[in-house]
C-alpha positions in Angstrom: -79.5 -95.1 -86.6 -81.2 -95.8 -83.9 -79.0 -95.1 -80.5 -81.1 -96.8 -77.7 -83.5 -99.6 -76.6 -85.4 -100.4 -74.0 -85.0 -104.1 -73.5 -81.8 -104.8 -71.7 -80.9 -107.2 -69.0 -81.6 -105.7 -65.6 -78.5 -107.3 -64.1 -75.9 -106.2 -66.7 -77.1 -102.5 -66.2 -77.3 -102.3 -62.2 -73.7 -103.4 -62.8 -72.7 -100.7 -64.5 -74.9 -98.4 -62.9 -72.9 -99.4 -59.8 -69.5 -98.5 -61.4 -70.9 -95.1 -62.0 -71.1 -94.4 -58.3 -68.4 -96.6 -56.7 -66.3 -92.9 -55.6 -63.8 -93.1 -53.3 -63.5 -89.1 -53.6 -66.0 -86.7 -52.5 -67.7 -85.4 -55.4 -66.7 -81.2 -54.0 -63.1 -82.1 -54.1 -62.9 -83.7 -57.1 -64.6 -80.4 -58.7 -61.7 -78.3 -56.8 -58.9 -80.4 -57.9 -59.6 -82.6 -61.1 -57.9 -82.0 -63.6 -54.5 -80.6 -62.2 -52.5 -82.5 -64.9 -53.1 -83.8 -68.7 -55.7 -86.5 -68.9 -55.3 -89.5 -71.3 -57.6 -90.8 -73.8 -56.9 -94.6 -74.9 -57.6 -95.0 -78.2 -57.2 -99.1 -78.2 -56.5 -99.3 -82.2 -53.6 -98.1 -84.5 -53.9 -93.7 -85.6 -55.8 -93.9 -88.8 -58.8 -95.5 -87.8 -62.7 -94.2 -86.9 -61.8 -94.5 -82.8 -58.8 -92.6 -83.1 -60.6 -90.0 -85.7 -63.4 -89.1 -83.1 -61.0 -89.4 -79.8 -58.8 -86.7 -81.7 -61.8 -84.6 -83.2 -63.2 -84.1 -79.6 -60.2 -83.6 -77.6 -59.2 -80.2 -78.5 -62.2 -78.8 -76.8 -62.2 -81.2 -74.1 -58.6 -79.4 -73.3 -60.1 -76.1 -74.0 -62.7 -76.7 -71.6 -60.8 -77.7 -68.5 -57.5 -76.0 -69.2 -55.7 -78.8 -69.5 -54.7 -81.1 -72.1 -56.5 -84.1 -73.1 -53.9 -86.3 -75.1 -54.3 -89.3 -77.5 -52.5 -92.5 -76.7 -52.9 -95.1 -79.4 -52.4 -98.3 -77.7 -53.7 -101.1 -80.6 -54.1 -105.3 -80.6 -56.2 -107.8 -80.1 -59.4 -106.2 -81.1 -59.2 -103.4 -78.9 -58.7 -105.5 -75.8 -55.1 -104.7 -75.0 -55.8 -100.5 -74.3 -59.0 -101.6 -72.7 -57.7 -103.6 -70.2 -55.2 -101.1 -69.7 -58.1 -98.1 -68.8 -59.8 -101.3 -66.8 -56.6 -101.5 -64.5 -55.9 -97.6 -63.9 -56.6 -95.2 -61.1 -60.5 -93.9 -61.1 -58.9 -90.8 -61.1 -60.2 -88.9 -64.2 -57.0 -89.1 -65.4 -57.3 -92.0 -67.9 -59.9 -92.8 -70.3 -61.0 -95.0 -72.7 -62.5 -94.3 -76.4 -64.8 -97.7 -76.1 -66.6 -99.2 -79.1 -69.0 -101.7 -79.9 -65.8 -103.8 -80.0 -65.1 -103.7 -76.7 -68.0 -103.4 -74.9 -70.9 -104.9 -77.1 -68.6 -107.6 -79.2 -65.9 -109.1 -77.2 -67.3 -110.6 -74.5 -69.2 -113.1 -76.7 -66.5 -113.5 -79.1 -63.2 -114.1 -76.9 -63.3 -117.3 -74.3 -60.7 -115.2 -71.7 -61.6 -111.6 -71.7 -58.6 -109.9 -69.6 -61.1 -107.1 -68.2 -65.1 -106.9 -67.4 -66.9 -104.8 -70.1 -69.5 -103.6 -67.2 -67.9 -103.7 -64.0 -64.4 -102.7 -64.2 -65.7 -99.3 -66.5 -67.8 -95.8 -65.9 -69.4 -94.9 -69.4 -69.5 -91.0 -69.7 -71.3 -90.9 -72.9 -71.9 -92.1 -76.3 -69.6 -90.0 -78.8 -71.2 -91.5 -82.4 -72.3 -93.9 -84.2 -71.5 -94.9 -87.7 -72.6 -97.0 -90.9 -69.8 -99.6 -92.1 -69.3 -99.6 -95.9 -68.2 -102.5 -97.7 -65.2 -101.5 -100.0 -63.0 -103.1 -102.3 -60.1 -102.9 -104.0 -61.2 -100.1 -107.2 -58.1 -101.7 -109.7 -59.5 -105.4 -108.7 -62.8 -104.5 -108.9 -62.9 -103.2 -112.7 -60.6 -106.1 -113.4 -63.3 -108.2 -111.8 -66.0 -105.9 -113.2 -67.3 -106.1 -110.4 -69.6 -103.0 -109.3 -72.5 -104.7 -107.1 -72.4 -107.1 -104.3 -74.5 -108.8 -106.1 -71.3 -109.1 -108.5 -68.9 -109.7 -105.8 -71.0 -112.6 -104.4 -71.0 -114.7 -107.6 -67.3 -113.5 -108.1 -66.8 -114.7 -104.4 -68.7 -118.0 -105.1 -67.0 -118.6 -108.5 -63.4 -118.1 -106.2 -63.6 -120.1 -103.1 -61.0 -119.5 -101.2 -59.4 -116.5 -102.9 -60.8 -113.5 -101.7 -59.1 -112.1 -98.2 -60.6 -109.8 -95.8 -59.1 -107.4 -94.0 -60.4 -105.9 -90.6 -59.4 -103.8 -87.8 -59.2 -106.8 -85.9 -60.9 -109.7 -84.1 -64.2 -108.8 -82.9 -64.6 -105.6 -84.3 -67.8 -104.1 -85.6 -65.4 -104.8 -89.1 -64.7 -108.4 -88.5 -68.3 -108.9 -87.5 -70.2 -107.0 -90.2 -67.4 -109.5 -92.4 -68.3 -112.7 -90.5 -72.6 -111.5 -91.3 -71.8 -111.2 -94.6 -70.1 -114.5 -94.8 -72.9 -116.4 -93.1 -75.8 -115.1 -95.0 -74.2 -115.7 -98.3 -72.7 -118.6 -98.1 -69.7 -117.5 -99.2 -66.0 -118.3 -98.0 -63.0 -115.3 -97.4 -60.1 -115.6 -95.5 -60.3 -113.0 -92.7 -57.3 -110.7 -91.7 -57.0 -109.1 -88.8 -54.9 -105.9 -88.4 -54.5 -103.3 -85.5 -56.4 -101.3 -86.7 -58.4 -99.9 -89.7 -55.1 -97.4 -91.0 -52.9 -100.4 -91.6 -55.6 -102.8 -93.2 -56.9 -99.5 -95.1 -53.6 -99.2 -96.7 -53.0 -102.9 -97.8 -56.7 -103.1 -98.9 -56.0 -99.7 -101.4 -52.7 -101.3 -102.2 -54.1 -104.6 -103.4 -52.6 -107.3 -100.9 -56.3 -107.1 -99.9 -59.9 -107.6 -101.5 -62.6 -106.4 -99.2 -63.1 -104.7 -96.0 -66.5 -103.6 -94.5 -64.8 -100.3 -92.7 -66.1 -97.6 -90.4 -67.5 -95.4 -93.2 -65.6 -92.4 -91.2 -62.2 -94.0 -92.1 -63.0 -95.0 -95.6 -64.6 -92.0 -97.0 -60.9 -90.3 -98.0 -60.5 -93.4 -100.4 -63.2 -94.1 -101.4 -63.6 -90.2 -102.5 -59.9 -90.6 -104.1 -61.0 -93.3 -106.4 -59.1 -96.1 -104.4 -61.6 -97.8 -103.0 -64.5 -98.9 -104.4 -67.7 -98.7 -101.9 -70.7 -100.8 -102.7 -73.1 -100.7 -100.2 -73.2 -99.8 -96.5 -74.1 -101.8 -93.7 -76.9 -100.1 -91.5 -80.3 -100.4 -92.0 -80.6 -97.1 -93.5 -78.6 -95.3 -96.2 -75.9 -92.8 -94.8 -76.7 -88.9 -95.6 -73.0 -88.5 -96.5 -73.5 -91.4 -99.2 -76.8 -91.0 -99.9 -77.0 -92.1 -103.5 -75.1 -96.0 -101.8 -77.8 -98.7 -100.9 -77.8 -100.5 -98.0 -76.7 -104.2 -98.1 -80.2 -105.2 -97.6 -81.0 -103.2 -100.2 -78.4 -104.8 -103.0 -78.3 -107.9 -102.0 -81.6 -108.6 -100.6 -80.0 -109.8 -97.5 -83.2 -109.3 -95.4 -82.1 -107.5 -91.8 -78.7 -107.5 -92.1 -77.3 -104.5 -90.5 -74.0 -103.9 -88.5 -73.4 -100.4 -87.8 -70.8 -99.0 -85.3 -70.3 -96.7 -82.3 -67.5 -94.8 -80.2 -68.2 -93.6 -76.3 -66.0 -92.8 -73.6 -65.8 -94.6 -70.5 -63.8 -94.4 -67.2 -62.2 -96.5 -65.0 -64.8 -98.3 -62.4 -64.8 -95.8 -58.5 -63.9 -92.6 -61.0 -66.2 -89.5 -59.3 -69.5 -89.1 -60.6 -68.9 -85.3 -60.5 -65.4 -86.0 -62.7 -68.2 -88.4 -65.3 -70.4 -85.6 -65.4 -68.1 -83.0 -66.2 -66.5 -84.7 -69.0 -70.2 -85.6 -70.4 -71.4 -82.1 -70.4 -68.7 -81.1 -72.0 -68.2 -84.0 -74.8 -72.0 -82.9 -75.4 -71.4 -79.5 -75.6 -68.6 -80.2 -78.4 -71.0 -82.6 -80.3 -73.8 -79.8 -80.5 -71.5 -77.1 -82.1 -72.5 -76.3 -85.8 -68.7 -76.8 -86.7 -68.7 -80.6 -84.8 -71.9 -81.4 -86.1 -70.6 -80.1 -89.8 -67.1 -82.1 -89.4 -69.3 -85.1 -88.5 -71.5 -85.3 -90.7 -69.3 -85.3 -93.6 -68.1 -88.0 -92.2 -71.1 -90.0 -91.9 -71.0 -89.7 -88.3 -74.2 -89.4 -86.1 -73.3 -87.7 -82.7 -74.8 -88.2 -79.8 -73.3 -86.7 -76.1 -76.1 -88.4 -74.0 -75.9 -89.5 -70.1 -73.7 -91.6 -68.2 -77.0 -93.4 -67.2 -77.7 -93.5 -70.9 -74.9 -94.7 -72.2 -75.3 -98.2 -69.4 -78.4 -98.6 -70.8 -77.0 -98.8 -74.1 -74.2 -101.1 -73.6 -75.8 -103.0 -72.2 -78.3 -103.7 -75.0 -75.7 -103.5 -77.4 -74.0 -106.5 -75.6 -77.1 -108.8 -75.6 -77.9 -107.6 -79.7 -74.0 -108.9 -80.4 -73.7 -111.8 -78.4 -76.7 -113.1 -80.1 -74.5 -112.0 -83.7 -72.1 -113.8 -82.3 -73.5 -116.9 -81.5 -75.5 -116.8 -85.2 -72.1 -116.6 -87.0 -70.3 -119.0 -84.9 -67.1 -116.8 -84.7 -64.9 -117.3 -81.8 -61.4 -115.8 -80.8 -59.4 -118.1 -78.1 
């Protein structure tokens, strides 16, 4: 997976470059006296999900770290947007944080008409925590009674159903819904789309049955599909996943030439935080990534850490913004 690129609109990132040093503190007392109390890390989707799998795997030794505790709030709807306006709207104080994704900062802005915060100006990225592969996964039960086992199979099953497939997601303008909404356009093929909170919720109706197909962060997934509950078909990156390595791509089973639509999970500040307060949390988030016990938990998971810059991570937002919006446009999805 590749993590950066080096076309990106000069604007966008001395935007966010500026959040990064808007600090109303002075960078030696804010490495005297930050943190003095638990710091909060938005998770802006329901427990269960890939966001709220990563916040928690890396806030133990963020806690450890500082001596303090770093604790999970889960604060879900409307694609991620509600708990990111929430971080948007807080203190720079170090004190809340945001576990971004490609939802909110490389989808949304395209994708909704109002956007109740400013992806790039009212946020300080930290760093890039991972990125990960969706997988397309169905329903195993429908699936055999379908006998369906390829995509190629669910797309003539799809065709031969208009109408009667649904498709669940974490919500609208996720890296789920959008992957979905791909998949939709280059096959020419209709399914009603779901939204949920979250990928927990829409997991658990999609293994119960109320659901057909979901194209989930693989780190989510992976329990059920392992259990036998889900069925996965193919994943949705360019490249096959090491911790599914034997699953093509969807390029690859469907001949559905440069389709990819992967996902990633960063954490970012509120805009004036102190550059010292980004910097500390980045070294240590990288630190956490780089242990053989992280790196071992994450790759079993399908996860590819990452831990790099604050000035890093603009870059790559910023990119990721003008790769989606152009998605976006392509697919003609739109979320008033």
């Amino acid at each position: 997976m590749a993590l950066f690129s080096r076309h990106f609109p000069r604007r966008t990132v001395l935007g966010m470059a500026a959040a990064l040093c808007l600090a109303s503190v002075p960078a030696a007392w804010a490495q005297t006296a930050w943190p003095s109390k638990p710091v909060k890390i938005v998770v802006p989707f329901t427990p269960g999900g890939t966001t709220d799998i990563l916040a928690r795997a890396i806030a133990p030794d963020l806690s450890k770290a500082f001596n303090q505790q770093f604790v999970i709030e889960n604060k879900g709807g409307a694609g991620g947007n509600i708990g990111a306006e929430q971080v948007a709207k807080s203190p720079g104080d170090g004190y809340t944080l945001l576990m971004g994704t490609v939802g909110t900062h490389g989808i949304n802005r395209a994708l909704y008409n109002k956007l109740p915060y400013d992806p790039f100006k009212d946020f300080a990225p930290i760093t890039l925590v991972a990125g990960v592969p969706n997988v397309m996964v169905v329903n195993a039960e429908k699936a055999a009674a379908a006998k369906i086992n390829t995509v190629k199979d669910f797309i003539a099953y799809a065709k031969a159903n208009p109408g009667k497939l649904n498709m669940a997601s974490s919500g609208n303008g996720t890296s789920i819904h959008m992957a979905g909404e791909l998949f939709k356009s280059q096959t020419n093929i209709f399914m009603t789309h779901i939204p949920y909170r979250g990928s927990g919720p829409a997991l658990l109706d999609l293994a119960g049955g109320s659901m057909d197909v979901m194209f989930d962060n693989l780190p989510s997934a992976m329990q059920l599909i392992k259990s036998g509950k889900l069925k996965a078909l193919a994943v949705t990156s360019s490249q096959r996943s090491a911790a599914l390595p034997e699953m093509p791509t969807v390029e690859e089973a469907a001949g559905l030439k440069g389709f990819e639509a992967s996902s990633w999970f960063g954490l970012l500040a509120p805009a004036g935080t102190p550059p010292d307060v980004v910097k500390r949390i980045q070294v240590e988030v990288a630190k956490s990534l780089a242990s053989p016990a992280m790196k071992e938990r994450l790759a079993g998971l399908g996860a590819i850490p990452s831990g790099n810059t604050p000035e890093q991570f603009v870059e790559f937002i910023a990119n990721e913004h003008q790769k989606w919006a152009a998605v976006v446009k392509a697919s003609g999805a739109k979320v008033d």
